[in-house]
Wavefront OBJ file of the C-alpha trace (Angstrom):
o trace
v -9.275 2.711 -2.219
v -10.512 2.323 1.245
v -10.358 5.018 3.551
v -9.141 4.093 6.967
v -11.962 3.302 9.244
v -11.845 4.796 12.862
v -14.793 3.495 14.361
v -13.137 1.191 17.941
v -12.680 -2.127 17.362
v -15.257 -3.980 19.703
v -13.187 -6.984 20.822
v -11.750 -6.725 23.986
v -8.406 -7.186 25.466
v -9.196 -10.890 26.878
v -5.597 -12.510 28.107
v -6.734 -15.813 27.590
v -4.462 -16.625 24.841
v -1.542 -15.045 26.466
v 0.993 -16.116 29.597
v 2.115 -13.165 32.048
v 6.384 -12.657 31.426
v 8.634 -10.485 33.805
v 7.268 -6.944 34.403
v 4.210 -6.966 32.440
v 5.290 -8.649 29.151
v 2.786 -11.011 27.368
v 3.773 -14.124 25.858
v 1.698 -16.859 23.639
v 0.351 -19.763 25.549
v 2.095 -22.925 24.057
v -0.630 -24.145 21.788
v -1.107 -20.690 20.071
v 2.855 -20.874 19.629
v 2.836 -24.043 18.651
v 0.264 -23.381 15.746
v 2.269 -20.055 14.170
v 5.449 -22.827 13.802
v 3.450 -24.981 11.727
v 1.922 -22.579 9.749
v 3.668 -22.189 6.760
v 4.877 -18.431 4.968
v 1.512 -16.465 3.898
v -0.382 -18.927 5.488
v -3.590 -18.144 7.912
v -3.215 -19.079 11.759
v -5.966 -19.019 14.113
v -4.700 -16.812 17.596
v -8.016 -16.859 19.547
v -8.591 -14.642 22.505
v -4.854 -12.962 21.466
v -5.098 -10.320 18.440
v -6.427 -7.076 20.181
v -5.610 -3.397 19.173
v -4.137 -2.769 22.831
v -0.881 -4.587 21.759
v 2.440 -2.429 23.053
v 3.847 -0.463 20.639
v 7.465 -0.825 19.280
v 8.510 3.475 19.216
v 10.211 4.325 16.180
v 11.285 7.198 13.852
v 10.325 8.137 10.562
v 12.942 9.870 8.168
v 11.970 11.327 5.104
v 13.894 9.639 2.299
v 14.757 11.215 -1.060
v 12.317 9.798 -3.213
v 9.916 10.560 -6.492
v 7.185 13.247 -6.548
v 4.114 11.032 -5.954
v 1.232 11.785 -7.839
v -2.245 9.961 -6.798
v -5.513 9.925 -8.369
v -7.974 8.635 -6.035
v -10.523 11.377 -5.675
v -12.872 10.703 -6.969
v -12.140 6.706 -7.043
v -15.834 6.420 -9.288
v -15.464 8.488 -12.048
v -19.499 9.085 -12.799
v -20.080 10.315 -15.936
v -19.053 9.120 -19.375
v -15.978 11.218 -20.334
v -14.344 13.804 -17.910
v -10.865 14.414 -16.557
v -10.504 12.641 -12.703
v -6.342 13.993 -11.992
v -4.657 16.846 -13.872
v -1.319 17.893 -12.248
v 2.172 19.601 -13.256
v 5.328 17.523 -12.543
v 8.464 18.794 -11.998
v 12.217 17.267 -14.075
v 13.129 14.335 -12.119
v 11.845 11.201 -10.625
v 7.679 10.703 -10.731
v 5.815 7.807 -8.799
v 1.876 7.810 -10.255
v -0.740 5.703 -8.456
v -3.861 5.347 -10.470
v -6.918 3.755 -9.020
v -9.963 4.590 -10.599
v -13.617 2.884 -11.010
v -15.679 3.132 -14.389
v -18.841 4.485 -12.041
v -21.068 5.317 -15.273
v -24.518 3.840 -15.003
v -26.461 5.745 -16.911
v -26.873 5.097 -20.498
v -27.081 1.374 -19.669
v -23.643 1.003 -17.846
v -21.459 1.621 -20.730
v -18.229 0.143 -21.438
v -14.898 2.629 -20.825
v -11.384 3.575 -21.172
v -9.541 4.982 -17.917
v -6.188 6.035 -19.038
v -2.995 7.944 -17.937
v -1.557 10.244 -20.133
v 1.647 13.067 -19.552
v 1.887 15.991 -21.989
v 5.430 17.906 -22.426
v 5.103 21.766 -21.054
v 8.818 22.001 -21.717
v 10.585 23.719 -24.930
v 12.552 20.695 -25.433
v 12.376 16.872 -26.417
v 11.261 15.185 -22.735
v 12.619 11.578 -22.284
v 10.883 9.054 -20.606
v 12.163 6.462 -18.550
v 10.132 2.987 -16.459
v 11.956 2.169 -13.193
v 8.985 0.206 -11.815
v 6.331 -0.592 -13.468
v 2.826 -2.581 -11.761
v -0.084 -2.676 -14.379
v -3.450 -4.972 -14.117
v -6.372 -5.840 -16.006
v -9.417 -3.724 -14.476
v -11.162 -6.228 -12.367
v -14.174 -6.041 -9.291
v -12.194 -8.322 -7.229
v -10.107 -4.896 -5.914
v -8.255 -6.931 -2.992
v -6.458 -9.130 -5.689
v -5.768 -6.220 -7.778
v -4.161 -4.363 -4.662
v -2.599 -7.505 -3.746
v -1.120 -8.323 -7.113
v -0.461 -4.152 -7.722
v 1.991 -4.219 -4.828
v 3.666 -7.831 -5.823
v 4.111 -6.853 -9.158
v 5.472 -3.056 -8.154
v 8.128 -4.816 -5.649
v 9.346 -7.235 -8.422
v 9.747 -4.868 -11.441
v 13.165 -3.714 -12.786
v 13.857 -0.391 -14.407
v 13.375 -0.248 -18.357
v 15.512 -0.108 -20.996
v 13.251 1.719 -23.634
v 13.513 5.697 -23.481
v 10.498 7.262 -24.989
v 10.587 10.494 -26.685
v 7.929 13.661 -26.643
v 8.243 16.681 -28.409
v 7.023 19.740 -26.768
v 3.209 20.242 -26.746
v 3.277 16.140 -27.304
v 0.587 13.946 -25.153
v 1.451 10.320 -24.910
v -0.190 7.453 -22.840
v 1.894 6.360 -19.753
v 1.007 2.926 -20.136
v -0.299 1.207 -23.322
v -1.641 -1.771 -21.763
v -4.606 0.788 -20.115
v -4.567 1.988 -23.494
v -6.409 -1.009 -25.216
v -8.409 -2.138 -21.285
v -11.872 -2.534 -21.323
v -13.440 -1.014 -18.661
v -16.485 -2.676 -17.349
v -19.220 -1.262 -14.717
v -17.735 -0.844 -11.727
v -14.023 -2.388 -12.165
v -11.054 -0.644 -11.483
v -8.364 0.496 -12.782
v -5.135 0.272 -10.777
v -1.770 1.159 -12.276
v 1.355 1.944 -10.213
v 4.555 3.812 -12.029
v 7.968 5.268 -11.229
v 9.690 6.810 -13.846
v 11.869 9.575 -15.204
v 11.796 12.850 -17.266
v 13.825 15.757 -18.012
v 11.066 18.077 -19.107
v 8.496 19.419 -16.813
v 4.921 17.821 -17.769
v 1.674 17.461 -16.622
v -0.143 14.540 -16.117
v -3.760 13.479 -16.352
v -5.859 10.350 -15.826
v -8.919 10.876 -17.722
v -12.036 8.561 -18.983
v -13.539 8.344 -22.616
v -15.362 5.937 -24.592
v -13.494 3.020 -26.658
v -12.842 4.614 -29.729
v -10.501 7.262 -28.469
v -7.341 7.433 -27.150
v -6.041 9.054 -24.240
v -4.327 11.703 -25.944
v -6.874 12.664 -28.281
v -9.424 12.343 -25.819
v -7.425 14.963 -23.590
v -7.647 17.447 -26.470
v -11.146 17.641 -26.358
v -12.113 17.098 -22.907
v -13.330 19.953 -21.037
v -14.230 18.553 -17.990
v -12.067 18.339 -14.638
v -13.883 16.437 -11.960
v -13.756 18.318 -8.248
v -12.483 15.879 -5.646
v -14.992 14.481 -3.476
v -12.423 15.188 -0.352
v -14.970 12.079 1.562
v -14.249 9.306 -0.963
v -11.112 7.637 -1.801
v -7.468 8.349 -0.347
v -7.426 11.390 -2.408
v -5.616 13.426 -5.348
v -2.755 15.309 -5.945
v 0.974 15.746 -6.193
v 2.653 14.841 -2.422
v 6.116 15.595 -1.596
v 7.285 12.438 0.780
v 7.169 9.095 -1.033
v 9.365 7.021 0.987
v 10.290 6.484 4.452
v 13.170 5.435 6.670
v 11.155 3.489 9.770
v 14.000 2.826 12.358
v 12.314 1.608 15.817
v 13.960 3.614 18.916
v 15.392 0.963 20.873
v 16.909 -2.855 20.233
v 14.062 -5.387 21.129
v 14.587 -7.863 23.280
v 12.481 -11.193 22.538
v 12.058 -11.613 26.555
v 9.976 -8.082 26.824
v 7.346 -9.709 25.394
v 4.932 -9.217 22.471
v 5.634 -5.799 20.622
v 4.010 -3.802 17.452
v 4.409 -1.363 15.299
v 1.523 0.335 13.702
v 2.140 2.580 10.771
v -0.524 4.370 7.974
v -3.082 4.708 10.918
v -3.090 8.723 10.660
v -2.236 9.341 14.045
v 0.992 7.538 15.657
v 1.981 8.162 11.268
v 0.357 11.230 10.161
v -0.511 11.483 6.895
v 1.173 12.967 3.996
v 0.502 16.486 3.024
v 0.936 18.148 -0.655
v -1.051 19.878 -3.437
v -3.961 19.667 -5.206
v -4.136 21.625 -8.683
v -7.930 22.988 -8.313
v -7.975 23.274 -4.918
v -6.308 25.627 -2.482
v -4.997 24.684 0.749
v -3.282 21.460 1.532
v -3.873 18.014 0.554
v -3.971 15.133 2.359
v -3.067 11.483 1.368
v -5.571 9.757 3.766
v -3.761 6.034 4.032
v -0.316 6.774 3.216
v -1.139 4.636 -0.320
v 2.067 4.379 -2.805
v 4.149 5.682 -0.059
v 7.167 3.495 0.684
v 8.140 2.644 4.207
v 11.792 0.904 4.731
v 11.623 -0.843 7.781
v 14.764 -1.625 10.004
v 13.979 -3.218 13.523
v 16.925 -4.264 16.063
v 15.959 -7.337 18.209
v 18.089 -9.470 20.461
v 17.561 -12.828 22.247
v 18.338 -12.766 26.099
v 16.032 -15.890 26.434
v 16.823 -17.747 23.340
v 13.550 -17.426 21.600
v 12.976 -16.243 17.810
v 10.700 -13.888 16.724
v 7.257 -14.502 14.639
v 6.088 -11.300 12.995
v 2.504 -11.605 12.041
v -0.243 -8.983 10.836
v -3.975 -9.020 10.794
v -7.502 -7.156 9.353
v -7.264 -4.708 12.924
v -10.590 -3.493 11.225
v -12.903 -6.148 10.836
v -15.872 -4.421 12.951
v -19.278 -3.995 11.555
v -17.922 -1.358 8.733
v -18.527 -3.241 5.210
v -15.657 -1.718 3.532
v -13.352 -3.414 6.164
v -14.635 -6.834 6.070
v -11.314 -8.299 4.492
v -7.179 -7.348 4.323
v -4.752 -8.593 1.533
v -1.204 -7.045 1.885
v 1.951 -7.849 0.082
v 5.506 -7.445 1.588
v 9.098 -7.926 1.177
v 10.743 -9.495 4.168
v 14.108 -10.193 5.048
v 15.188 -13.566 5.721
v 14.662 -16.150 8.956
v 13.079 -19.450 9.083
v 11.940 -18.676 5.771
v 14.027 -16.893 2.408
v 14.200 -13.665 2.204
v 11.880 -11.831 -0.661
v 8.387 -10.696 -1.754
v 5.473 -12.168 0.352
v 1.775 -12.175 -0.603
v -0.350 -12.021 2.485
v -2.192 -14.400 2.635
v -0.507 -16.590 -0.012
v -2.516 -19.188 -0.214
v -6.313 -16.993 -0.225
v -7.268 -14.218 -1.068
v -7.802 -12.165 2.084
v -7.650 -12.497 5.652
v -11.294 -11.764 7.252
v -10.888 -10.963 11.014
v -9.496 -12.362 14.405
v -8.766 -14.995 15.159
v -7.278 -14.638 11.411
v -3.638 -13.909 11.882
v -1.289 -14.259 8.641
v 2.597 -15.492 9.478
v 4.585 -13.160 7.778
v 8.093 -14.585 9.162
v 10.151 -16.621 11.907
v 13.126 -15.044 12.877
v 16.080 -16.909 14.070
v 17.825 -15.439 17.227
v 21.736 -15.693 16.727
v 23.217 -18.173 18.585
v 25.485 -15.859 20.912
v 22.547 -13.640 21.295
v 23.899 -10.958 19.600
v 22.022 -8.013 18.445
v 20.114 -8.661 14.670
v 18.480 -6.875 12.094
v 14.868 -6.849 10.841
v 14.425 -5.300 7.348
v 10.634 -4.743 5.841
v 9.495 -2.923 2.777
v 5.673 -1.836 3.231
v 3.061 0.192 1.795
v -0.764 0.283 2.241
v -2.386 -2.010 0.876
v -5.037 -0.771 -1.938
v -8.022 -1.624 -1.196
v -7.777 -2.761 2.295
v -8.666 -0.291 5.491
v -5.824 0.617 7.659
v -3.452 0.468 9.792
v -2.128 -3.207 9.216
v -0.183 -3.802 12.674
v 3.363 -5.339 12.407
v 3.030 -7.849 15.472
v 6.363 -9.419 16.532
v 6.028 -12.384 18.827
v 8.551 -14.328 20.721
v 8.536 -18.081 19.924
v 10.446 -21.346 21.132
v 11.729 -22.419 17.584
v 15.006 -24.674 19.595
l 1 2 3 4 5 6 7 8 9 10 11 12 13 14 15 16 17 18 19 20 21 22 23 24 25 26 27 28 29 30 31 32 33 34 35 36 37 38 39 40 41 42 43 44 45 46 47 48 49 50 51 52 53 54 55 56 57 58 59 60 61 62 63 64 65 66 67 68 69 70 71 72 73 74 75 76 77 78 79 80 81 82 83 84 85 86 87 88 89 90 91 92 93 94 95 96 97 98 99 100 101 102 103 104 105 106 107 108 109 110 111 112 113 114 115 116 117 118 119 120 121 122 123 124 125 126 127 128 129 130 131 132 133 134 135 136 137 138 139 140 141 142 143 144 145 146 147 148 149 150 151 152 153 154 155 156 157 158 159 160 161 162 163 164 165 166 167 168 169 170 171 172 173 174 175 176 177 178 179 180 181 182 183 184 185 186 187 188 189 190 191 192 193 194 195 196 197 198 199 200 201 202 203 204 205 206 207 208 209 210 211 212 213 214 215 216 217 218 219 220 221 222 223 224 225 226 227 228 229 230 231 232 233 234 235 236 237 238 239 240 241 242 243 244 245 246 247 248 249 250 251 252 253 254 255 256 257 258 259 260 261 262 263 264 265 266 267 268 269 270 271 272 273 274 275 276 277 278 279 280 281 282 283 284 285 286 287 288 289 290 291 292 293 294 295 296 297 298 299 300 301 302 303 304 305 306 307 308 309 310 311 312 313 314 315 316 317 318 319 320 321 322 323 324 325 326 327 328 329 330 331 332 333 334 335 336 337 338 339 340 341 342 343 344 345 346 347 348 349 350 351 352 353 354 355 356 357 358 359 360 361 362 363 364 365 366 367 368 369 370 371 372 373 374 375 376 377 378 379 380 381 382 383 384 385 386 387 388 389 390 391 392 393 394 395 396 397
């Protein structure tokens, strides 16, 4: 997972692409405007001269929402040698949201061939049951911006489970049977993303071994818990905030001009703080990832204008983790239907400015009264961070 890079973006702040509004505010010249409306949902649009990281900022507020104890094992993201533990960490009765993203990293003998796994033993003294409410699982692959794509797509769309598995106390069973029976190649990874229930307290561990053994007898002879690097990956550990309430501080109005909101960037959003089981002190979940931010945004029209909301790779520099973004949403509903947007939709990543990616057009109502914005987002595996959130009056009459 990539950690966010911090190194200043190099473009400038060059107006060309942008008209001077009442007291300061920025709007698109008309051809740059004219290209977002006929770029279709997902799609790429070329906004030379605009996309700069001196954009004004939208304020908002974060509240903490009641949510899951999140659990991530990124740290280390390459687990190096053959067979060794990479997460081991108690969970508590209640509601658990796992991220695993791991990387078969063994190259010596000869690059071998692996199982990453999840697996959750019952420490309680009675029968735990075990419940899916979402439920994102795909095949270990090198392309990692598809797999982060498709993780997040596939997370949004799921619907809670029917099946309630059983453990008896002492039991180990595999979280997820499809990483069960995955080949792990060289270098792929392994990205899973979970919420469910239990009513036992348990401890969970993602682990590696060869092919012929399963997760849960592989735990029982495994000696071996990996340290976390604490430089590589977002990190590891069991983190107390999982989702957000994002509520901006004021009601936009489409003739102040170009706005943004930046979140996951670690400063303006700070991240999330919890505990690791080996180490003392805190732990931090550099990049947010897994957490859930619900977005509400209030936005008028005084000037009749919708609003385009558009995002963009803010760290394209010279950094070769950063070279490319690929995001998935849900967005509420405007010029186009409401739902669960890959970004881009049509490729596989966004590279750098002038690469913007149309997220949606929002209608202003026709009395000009006050609307709503609703987003669902979370960092993007795989991608560096922050993604901005850039809302941009547009003519759509």
């Amino acid at each position: 997972m990539k950690q966010p890079n911090w190194k200043p973006f190099l473009m400038t702040c060059a107006l060309a692409g942008v008209c001077s509004m009442h007291a300061g505010a920025q709007a698109l010249k008309p051809e740059l405007e004219s290209a977002i409306l006929k770029t279709h949902q997902g799609g790429i649009v070329s906004l030379p001269d605009f996309l700069t990281e001196k954009l004004p900022d939208l304020g908002y507020r974060k509240i903490i929402l009641p949510g899951p104890q999140h659990v991530i094992s990124d740290d280390p993201e390459y687990i190096r040698v053959p067979e060794a533990i990479a997460l081991q960490e108690p969970v508590q009765p209640g509601a658990v949201r796992l991220y695993v993203y791991n990387v078969n990293g063994v190259k010596e003998p000869a690059k071998i061939d692996r199982r990453i796994t999840a697996v959750i033993r019952n420490t309680g003294k009675a029968d735990m049951h075990i419940r899916m409410l979402k439920y994102s699982s795909q095949p270990p692959s090198t392309n990692y911006y598809q797999i982060g794509k498709q993780g997040l797509a596939d997370y949004f769309a799921s619907e809670p489970q029917n099946i309630i598995r059983t453990v008896k106390p002492g039991q180990v069973i595999a979280i997820d049977e499809k990483l069960e029976k995955h080949v792990v190649k060289y270098d792929e990874l392994v990205h899973g993303f979970y919420e469910f229930t239990i009513d036992q307290p348990g401890e969970i561990s993602v682990l590696q071994t060869d092919l012929q053994t399963s997760g849960p007898k592989a735990l029982a002879r495994i000696k071996t818990i990996l340290p976390p690097k604490g430089h590589s990956g977002a990190g590891r550990g069991v983190f107390g905030v999982s989702n957000y309430r994002v509520v901006t501080d004021s009601v936009h109005d489409t003739r102040d001009g170009v706005k943004e909101i930046i979140l996951a960037d670690g400063k303006l959003d700070p991240w999330v703080e919890g505990k690791e089981k080996n180490t003392p002190g805190v732990a931090h979940l550099a990049g947010n990832y897994g957490v859930m931010y619900n977005i509400e945004m209030k936005w008028k029209s005084s000037d009749g204008k919708g609003l385009a909301l558009v995002t963009w790779n803010s760290r394209s520099d010279n950094n070769q983790w950063c070279g490319g973004m690929a995001n998935t949403m849900v967005v509420s509903g405007g010029k186009f239907k409401e739902g669960i947007i890959q970004l881009p939709s049509d490729r596989l990543i966004t590279k750098k400015a002038p690469e913007a990616i149309l997220i949606q057009v929002f209608k202003p109502a026709p009395n000009g009264e006050e609307q709503t914005i609703k987003l669902t987002y979370s960092p993007p595996g795989a991608s560096c961070l922050p993604t901005p959130l850039i809302f941009i009056p547009v003519d759509i009459r």
